[in-house]
C-alpha positions in Angstrom: 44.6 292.1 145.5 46.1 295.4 145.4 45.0 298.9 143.6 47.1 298.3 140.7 46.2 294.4 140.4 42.4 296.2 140.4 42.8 299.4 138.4 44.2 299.2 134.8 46.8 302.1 135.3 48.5 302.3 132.5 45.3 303.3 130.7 43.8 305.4 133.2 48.0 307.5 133.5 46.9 307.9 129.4 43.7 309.3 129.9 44.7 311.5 132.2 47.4 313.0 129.5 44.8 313.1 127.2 42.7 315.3 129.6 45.4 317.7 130.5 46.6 318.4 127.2 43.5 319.4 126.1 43.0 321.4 128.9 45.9 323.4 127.8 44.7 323.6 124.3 41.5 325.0 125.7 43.3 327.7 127.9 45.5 329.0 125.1 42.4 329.0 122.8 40.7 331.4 125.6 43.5 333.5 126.0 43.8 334.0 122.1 39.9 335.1 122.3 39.0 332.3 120.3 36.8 330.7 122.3 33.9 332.5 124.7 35.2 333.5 127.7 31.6 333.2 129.1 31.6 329.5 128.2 34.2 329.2 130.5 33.5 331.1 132.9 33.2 328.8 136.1 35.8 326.2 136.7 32.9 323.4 136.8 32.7 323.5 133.2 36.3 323.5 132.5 37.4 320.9 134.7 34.4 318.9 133.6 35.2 319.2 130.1 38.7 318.2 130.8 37.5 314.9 132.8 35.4 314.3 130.1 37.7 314.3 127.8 39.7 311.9 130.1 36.4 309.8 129.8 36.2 309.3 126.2 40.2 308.9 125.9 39.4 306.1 128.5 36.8 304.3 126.5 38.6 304.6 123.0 41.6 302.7 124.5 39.4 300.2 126.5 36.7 299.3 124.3 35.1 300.4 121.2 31.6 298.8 122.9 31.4 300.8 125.8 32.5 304.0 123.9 29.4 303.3 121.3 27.1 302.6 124.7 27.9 306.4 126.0 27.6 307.7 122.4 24.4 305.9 122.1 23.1 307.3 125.2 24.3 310.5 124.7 22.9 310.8 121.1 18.9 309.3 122.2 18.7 312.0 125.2 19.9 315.0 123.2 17.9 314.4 120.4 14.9 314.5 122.8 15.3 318.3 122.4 14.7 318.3 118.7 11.4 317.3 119.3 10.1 320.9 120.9 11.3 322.2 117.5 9.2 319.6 115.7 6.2 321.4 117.3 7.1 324.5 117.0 8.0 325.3 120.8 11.0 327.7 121.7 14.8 325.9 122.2 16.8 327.2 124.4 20.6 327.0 123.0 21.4 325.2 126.5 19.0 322.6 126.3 20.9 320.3 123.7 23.8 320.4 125.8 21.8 319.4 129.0 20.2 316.2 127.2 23.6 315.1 125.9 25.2 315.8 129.2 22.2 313.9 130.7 23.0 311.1 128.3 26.6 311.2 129.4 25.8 310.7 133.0 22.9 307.7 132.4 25.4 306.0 130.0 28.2 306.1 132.2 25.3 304.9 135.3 25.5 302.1 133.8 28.7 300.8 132.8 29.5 301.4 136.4 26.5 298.9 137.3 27.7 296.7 134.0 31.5 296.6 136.2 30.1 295.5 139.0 28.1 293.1 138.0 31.2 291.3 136.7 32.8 291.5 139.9 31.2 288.5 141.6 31.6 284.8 140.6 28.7 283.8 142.7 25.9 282.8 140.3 23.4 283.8 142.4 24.6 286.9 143.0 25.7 287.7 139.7 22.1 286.3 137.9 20.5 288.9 140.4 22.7 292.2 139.7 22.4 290.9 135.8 18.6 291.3 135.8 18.9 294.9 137.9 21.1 295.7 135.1 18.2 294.9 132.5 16.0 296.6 134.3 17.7 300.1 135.0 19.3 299.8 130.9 15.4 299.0 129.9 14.3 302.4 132.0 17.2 304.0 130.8 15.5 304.3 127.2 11.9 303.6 127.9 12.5 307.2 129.6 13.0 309.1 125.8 11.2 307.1 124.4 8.1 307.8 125.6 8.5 311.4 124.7 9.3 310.5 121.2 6.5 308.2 121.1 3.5 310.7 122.3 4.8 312.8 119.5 5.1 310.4 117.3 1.1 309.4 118.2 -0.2 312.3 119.0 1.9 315.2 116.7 2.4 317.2 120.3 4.5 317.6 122.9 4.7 315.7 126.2 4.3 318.3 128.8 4.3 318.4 132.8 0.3 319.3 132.0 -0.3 316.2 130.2 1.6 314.4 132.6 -0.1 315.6 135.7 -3.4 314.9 134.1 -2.6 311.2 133.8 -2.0 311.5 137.3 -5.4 313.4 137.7 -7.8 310.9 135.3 -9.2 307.6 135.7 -9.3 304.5 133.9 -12.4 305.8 132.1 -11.4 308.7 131.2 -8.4 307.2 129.6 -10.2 304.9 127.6 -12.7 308.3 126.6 -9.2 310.3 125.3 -8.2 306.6 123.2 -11.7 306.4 121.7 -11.3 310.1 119.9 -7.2 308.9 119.1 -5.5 307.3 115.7 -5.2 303.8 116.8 -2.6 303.0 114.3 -0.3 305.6 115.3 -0.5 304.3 119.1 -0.2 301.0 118.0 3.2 302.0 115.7 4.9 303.4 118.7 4.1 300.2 121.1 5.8 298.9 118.6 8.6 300.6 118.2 9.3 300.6 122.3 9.1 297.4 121.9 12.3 296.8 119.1 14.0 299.5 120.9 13.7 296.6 124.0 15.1 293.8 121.7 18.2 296.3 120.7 18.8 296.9 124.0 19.2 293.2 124.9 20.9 292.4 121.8 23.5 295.4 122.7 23.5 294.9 126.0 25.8 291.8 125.3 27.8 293.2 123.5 28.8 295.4 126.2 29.2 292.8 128.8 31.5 290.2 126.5 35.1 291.4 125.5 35.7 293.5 128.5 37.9 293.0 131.2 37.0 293.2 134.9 40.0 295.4 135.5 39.1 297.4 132.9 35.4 298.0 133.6 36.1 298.9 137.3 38.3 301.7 136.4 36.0 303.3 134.0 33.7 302.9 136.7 36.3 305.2 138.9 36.7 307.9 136.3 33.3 308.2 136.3 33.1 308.8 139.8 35.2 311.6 139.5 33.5 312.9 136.5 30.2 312.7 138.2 31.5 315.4 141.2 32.1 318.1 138.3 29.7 317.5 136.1 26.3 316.2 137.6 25.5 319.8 139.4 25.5 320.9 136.0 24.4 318.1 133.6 20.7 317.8 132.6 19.4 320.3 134.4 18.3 322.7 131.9 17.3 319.2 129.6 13.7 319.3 128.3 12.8 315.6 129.8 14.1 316.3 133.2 12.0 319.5 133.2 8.8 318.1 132.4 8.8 315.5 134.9 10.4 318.1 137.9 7.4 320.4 136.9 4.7 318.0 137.6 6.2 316.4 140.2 6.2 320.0 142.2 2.6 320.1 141.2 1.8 317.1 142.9 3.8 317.9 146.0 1.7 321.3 145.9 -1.5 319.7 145.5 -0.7 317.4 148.7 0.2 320.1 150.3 -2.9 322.0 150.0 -5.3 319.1 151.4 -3.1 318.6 154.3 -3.4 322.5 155.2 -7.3 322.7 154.5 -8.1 322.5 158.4 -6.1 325.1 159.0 -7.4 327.4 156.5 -10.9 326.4 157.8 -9.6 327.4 161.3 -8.0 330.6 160.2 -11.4 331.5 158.6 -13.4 330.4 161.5 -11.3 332.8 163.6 -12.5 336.2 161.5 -15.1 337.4 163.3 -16.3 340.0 160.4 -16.3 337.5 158.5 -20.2 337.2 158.1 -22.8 337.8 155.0 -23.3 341.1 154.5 -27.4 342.0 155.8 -28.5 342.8 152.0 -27.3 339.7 151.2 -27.7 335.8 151.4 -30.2 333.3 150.1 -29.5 330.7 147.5 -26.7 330.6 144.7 -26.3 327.7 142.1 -23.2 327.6 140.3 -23.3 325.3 137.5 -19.4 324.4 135.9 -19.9 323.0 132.7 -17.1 320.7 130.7 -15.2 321.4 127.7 -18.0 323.9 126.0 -16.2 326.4 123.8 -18.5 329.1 123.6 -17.2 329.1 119.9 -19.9 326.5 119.0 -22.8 328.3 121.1 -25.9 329.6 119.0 -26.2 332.0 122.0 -22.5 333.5 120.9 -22.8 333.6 116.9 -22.4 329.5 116.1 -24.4 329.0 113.0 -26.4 325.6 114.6 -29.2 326.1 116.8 -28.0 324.1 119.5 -28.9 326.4 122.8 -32.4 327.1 122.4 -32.7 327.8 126.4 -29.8 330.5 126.5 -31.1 332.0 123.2 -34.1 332.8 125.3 -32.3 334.5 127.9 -30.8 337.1 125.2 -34.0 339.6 125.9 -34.8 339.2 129.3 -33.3 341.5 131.8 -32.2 339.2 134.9 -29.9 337.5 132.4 -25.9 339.0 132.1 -24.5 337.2 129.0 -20.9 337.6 129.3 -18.9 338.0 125.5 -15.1 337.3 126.5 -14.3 334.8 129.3 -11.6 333.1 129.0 -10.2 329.9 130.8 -7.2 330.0 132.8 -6.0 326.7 131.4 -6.9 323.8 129.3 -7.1 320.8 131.9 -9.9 320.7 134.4 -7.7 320.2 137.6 -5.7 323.6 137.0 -8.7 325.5 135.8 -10.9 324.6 138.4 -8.0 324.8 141.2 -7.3 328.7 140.5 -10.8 329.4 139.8 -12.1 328.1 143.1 -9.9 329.7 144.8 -7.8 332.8 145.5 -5.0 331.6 143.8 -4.6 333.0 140.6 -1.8 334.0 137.4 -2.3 337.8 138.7 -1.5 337.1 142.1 1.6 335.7 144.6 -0.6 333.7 146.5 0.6 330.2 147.7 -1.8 328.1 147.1 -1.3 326.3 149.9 -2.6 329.3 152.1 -5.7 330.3 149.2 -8.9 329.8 150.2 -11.6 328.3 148.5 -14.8 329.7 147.5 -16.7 327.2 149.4 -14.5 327.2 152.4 -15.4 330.6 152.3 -19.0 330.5 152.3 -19.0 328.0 155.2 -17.3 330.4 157.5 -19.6 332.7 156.4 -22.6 330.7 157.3 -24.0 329.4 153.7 -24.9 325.3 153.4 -22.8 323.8 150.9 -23.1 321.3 148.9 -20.8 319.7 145.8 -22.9 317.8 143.5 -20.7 316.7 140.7 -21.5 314.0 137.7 -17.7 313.3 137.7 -15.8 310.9 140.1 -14.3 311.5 143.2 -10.6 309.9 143.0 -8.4 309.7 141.0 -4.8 308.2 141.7 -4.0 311.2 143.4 -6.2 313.6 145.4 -6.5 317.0 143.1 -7.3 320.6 144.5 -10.8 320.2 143.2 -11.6 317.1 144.9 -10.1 318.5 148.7 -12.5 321.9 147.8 -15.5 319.6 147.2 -14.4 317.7 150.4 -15.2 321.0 152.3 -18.9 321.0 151.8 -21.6 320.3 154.1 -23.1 317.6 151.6 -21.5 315.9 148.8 -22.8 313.9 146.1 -20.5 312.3 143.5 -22.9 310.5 141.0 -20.7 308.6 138.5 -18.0 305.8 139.0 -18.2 305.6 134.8 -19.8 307.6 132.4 -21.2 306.8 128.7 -22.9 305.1 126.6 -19.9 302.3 125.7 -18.2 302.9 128.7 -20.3 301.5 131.5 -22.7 304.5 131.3 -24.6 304.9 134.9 -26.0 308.5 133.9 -25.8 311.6 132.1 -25.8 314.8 133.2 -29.7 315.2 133.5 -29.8 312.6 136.3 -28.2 315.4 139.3 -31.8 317.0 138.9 -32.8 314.2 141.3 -30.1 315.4 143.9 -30.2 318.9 143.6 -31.8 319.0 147.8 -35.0 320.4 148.8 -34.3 323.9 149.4 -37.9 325.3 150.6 -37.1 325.5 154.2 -33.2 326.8 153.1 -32.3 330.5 154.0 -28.7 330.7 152.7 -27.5 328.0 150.3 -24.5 328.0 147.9 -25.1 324.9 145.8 -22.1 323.9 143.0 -22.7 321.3 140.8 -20.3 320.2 138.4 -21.2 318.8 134.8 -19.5 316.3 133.1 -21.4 318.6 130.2 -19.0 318.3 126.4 -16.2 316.1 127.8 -14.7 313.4 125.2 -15.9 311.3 123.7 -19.0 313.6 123.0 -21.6 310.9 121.8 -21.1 310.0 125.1 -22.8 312.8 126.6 -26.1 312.4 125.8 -29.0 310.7 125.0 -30.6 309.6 121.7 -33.7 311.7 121.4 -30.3 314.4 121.5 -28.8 313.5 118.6 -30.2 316.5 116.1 -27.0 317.1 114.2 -25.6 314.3 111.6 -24.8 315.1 108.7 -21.5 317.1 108.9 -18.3 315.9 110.1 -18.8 313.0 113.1 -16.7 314.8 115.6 -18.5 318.1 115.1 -21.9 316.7 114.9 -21.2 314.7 118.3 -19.8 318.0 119.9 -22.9 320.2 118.8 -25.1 317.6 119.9 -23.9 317.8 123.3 -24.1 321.5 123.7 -27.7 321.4 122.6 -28.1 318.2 125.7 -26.2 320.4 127.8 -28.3 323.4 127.0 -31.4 320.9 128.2 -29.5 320.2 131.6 -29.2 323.9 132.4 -33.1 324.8 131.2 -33.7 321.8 133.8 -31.8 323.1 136.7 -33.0 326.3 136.1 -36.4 325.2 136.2 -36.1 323.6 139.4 -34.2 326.3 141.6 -35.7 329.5 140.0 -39.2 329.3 142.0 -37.0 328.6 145.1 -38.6 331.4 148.0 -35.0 332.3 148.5 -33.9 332.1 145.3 -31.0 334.9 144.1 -29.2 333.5 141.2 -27.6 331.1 139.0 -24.3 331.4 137.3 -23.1 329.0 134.3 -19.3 328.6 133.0 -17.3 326.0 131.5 -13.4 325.0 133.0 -12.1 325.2 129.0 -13.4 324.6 125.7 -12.5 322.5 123.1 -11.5 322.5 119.7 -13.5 320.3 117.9 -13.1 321.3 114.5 -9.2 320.8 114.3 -9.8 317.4 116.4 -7.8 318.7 119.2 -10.0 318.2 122.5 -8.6 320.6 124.9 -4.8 319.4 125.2 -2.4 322.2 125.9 0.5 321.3 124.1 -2.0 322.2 121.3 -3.3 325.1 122.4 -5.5 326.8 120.1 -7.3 330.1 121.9 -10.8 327.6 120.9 -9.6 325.7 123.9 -10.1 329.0 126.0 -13.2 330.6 124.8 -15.6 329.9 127.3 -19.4 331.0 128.0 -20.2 333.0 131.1 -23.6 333.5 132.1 -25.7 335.0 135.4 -29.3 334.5 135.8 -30.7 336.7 138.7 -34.0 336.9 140.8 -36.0 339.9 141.4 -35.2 340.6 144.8 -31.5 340.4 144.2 -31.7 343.0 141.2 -33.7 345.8 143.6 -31.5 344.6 146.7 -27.8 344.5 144.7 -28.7 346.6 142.5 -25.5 348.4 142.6 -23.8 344.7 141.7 -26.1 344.0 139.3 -25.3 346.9 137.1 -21.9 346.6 137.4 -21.8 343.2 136.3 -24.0 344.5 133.3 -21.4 347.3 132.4 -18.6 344.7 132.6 -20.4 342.3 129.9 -18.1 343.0 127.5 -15.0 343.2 129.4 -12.3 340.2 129.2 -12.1 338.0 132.0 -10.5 334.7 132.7 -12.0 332.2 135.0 -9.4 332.0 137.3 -11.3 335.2 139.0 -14.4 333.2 139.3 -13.5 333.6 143.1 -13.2 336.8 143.2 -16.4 337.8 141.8 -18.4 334.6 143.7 -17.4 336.1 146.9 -18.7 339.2 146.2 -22.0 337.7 144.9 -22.7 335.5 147.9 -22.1 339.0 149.3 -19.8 337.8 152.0 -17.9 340.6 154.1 -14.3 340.2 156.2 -12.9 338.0 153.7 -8.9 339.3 153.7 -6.6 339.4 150.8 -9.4 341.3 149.0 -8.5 342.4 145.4 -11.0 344.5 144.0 -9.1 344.9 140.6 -9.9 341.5 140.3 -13.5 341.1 140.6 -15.7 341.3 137.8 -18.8 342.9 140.0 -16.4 345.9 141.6 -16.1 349.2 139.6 -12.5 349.1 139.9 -12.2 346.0 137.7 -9.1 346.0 135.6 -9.2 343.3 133.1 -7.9 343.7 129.3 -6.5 341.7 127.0 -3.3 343.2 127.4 -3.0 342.0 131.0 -5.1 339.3 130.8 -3.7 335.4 129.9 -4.2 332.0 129.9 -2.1 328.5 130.0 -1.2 329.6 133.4 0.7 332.9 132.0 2.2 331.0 129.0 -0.5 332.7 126.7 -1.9 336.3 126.5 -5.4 337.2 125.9 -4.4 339.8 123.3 -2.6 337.5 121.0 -5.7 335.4 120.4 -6.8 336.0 116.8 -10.1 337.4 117.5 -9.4 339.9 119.7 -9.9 343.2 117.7 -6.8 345.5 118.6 
């Protein structure tokens, strides 16, 4: 068969007119200053309009289908950037153009794959390159879809955080986040995937029949050469394709930093001032609490009486009652990630090469342990779960957690794990609640369940702050009497916003979601031995903080020495301490501490 038998030339010498002509009409439009000479700037985007053009003359003259299969394409990818204005988020005048582009380019995918699936006469072979087809068309527009369906069910917008976390979560936590959802709405956009699946087969047909073999392969050509000029370019500023390169660089980062935990341990192990500093050591409990906004704390104004424990600490004077931390995020994962370790938003550290607060105290030569009441794995390995991986003992109580969801304990139950610490010198004990975390009558028992007359959500959420409160009276109880005893410190990852019904999602960020408690219970002996610390934590009670500095000011407590990349700025307990709520900020940088409504400027 030769190349004109194959390609329909007489079409494609039209096309090609069409494209050149209006290539011209573009250049005299430039040089008359009607159009921006900045949008055509680089000869990509010329040329790439031009073949474009070519394209659409193309599929005019050859069928009327495969035109409306681009269009369609091009239309459901750029109208995925409408949906950041439906929630309010910032457009960028680019990003329209990217989704349509990207539409272009998927479109065009598949008429190629539609051409050659037309070529063979073998059954077989033809049955089998007609499902792929299915398949990769089926993809194509499950891909937009599901952002317009989270919106749809949710009211928000599908972010790389959301999507890392359902990387991050289990099964049980998944079915937790459904319990506290509108049902109806999820059920509405299954459904609606689903006739968008039946269009696609029904259209789908309509693009194979009525097309001629000759035809499809050289539409397949042109988009060859459209693809060379346009694809560096199309889609890459497109909201979707953002999103979903953003988590997936997460990921890689996260894998990254478990495979270069032995060398940080080795790198640390080869310090040799790195040691506890003589007026320190003895045994810290730091307790990390889930999802407790400090906004629904007796302790910090909350009408309800729901911390009886903390309001006893108000008077004594070993207790520093912290008014304005802040989380660094609204997902556990990231929060916990930057406050464990150096990394952090003020900061150029990789996180790759940041070390954790417990790799830390290892080197130095403190007995960790990691007892947490949430699971180990997830799908992927997170930051959190390689830092817990570095302590001398580990105890990971829960596979499942809550009443309707295969409860095995609450919080109360790491009491019977927290080790015998009589005979311990210097201990640094981290144990990690699954405290306020949806769904919140899941948190605790019966005999908890004080508040019920309100709104359900609320009334579940208070009622788990005033279990949680019980949890930390417990611990304290246990570790306070401890001959080596020095302190305890208490903070949650994020809050939650309860009243609006929000949880702690950041695509709706409310400054509720960051409001967290910090609190620091101290012995005796470590008030006359650091008292120098201990007062400057006490002058700093009122200063902003974020807990991505938890680090920071942990290292200093444990009163470890050598440590590099020591920022002194940064640490809560250190006079030079620098934190406002002009510089201070949350979401990873996306939010400022100053803009939250409460601050008083």
């Amino acid at each position: 068969m030769t190349f004109k038998g194959i390609l329909d030339g007489a079409l494609l010498r039209k096309s090609i007119c069409v494209a050149l002509l209006f290539a011209v009409f573009v250049l005299l439009l430039k040089s008359t200053g009607t159009v921006s000479a900045d949008l055509l700037s680089q000869k990509k985007i010329l040329v790439g309009m031009t073949i474009t053009m070519a394209f659409v003359s193309y599929l005019v003259s050859c069928s009327k289908n495969l035109l409306g299969w681009v269009t369609f394409f091009s239309l459901l990818y750029g109208s995925t950037a409408y949906i950041k204005l439906f929630t309010g988020a910032v457009l960028r005048g680019n990003e329209i153009s990217s989704a349509i582009a990207l539409g272009v380019m998927i479109g065009s995918f598949l008429i190629i794959v539609f051409a050659i699936r037309t070529v063979f006469k073998n059954k077989v072979i033809s049955c089998i390159l007609y499902g792929i087809s299915y398949v990769l068309g089926m993809a194509a527009i499950l891909f937009p879809l599901l952002f317009f369906c989270y919106y749809l069910a949710t009211g928000a917008l599908l972010s790389s955080d959301i999507l890392l976390t359902l990387f991050q979560t289990n099964t049980n936590e998944i079915a937790s986040y459904l319990k506290g959802q509108d049902l109806f709405r999820w059920g509405g956009t299954l459904l609606l995937i689903c006739v968008c699946m039946i269009f696609f087969c029904y259209f789908n047909r309509l693009v194979y029949f009525g097309v001629s073999v000759k035809r499809l392969i050289s539409c397949g050509i042109l988009i060859l050469i459209m693809c060379i000029f346009i694809v560096p370019k199309a889609g890459q500023n497109a909201y979707i394709l953002n999103t979903i390169d953003s988590a997936r660089e997460e990921l890689v980062t996260f894998k990254k930093y478990g495979e270069a935990k032995l060398r940080r341990q080795k790198q640390l192990q080869s310090l040799t001032d790195l040691k506890i500093r003589e007026d320190s050591g003895g045994i810290y409990v730091l307790v990390i609490g889930e999802s407790e906004t400090r906004d629904h704390m007796h302790i910090y104004g909350y009408e309800r009486e729901n911390t009886p424990f903390l309001d006893s600490l108000k008077s004594l004077p070993d207790a520093v009652i912290f008014s304005h931390a802040y989380s660094n995020h609204t997902h556990t994962v990231p929060c916990l990630t930057f406050a464990l370790s150096e990394r952090n938003q003020y900061n150029d550290i990789n996180l790759v090469d940041a070390y954790s607060v417990v790799e830390v105290a290892k080197a130095a030569g403190y007995d960790t342990y990691w007892l947490s009441n949430q699971e180990r794995f997830s799908p992927w390995d997170t930051p959190v779960a390689e830092i817990a991986s570095v302590a001398d003992r580990q105890g990971w109580l829960n596979g499942n957690v809550g009443k309707q969801i295969n409860t095995f304990y609450y919080d109360g139950k790491l009491l019977d794990f927290i080790p015998d610490m009589s005979n311990m010198t210097n201990g640094f004990i981290i144990i990690h609640l699954m405290g306020n975390h949806l769904s919140y009558d899941d948190r605790y028992p019966e005999a908890f369940n004080k508040f019920s007359r309100g709104d359900k959500t609320i009334d579940t959420y208070d009622n788990s702050i005033l279990y949680n409160d019980f949890v930390l009276r417990s611990i304290y109880e246990k570790v306070k009497n401890v001959p080596h005893f020095q302190g305890m410190i208490y903070l949650s990852d994020h809050g939650d916003d309860a009243d609006k019904h929000l949880g702690h999602e950041s695509s709706k960020f409310t400054y509720r979601m960051a409001h967290i408690p910090l609190i620091m219970l101290f012995s005796e002996s470590f008030m006359q031995n650091r008292r120098e610390l201990y007062e400057t934590l006490k002058s700093h009670k009122d200063s902003y903080w974020t807990n991505d500095l938890l680090y920071n000011v942990m290292v200093n407590i444990l009163g470890v020495q050598g440590i590099p990349n020591s920022e002194p700025v940064l640490d809560l307990g250190n006079e030079k301490y620098g934190g406002s709520a002009d510089i201070l900020m949350t979401l990873h940088g996306r939010k400022r501490i100053s803009e939250d409504p409460s601050v008083k400027n």
